[in-house]
N, C-alpha and C positions, 0 to 999 in steps of 0.2 A: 831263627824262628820259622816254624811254620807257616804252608801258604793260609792253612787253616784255620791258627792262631791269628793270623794279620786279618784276616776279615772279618774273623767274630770282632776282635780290637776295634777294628776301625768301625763294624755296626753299633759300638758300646758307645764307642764315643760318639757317633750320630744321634742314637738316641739320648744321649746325656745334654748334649746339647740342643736338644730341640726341646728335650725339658727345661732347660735351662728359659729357653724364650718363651714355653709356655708360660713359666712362673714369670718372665717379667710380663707379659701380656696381662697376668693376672692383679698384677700390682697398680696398674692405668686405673682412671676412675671410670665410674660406668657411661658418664655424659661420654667421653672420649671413647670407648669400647664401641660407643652405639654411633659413632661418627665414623670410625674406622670401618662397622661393618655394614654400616648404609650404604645404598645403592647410588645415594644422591651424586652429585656431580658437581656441588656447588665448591668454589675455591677453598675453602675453608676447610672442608672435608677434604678433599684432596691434599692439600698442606699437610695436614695430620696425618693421614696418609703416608706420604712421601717421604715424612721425618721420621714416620716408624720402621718404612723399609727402611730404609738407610741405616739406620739405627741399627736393626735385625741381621743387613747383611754387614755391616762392619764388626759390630760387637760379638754376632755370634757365625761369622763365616757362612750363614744358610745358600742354598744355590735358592731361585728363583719358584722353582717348585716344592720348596719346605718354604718359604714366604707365604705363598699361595693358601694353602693347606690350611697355615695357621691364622692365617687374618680370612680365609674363605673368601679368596678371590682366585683368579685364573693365572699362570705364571706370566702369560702374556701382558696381563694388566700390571704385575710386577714388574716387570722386563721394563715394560714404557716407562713407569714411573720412577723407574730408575737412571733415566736418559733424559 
């Protein structure tokens, strides 16, 4: 293969999978959508939180900054709440 070929590849599959978590993002009910994208800080929120990284980076391999992105927070706040 091509070096050419291998990096459109691996862009396809980047984007396929980020669709991928898009659509399950979309699947969450809205109570939880609006939990995950609050600012609040309260345990509760953050739990929610936490279980959808994880969730995110195991089922769909994302690094920390496709995390970020898609829940619209900073990869640093993913980082933490992954530790």
């Amino acid at each position: 293969m091509s070096e050419e070929f291998k990096e459109l590849t691996q862009e396809l599959v980047q984007k396929d999978t980020l669709l991928q978590a898009q659509l399950f993002m979309e699947q969450l009910p809205s109570e939880t959508l609006e939990k995950i994208y609050s600012k609040s800080r309260k345990k509760e929120y953050v739990k929610i939180r936490r279980e959808l990284i994880k969730t995110l980076r195991e089922q769909f391999e994302l690094s920390t900054i496709s995390i970020g992105k898609i829940i619209k927070k900073d990869h640093s706040t993913i980082s933490h709440l992954l530790h």
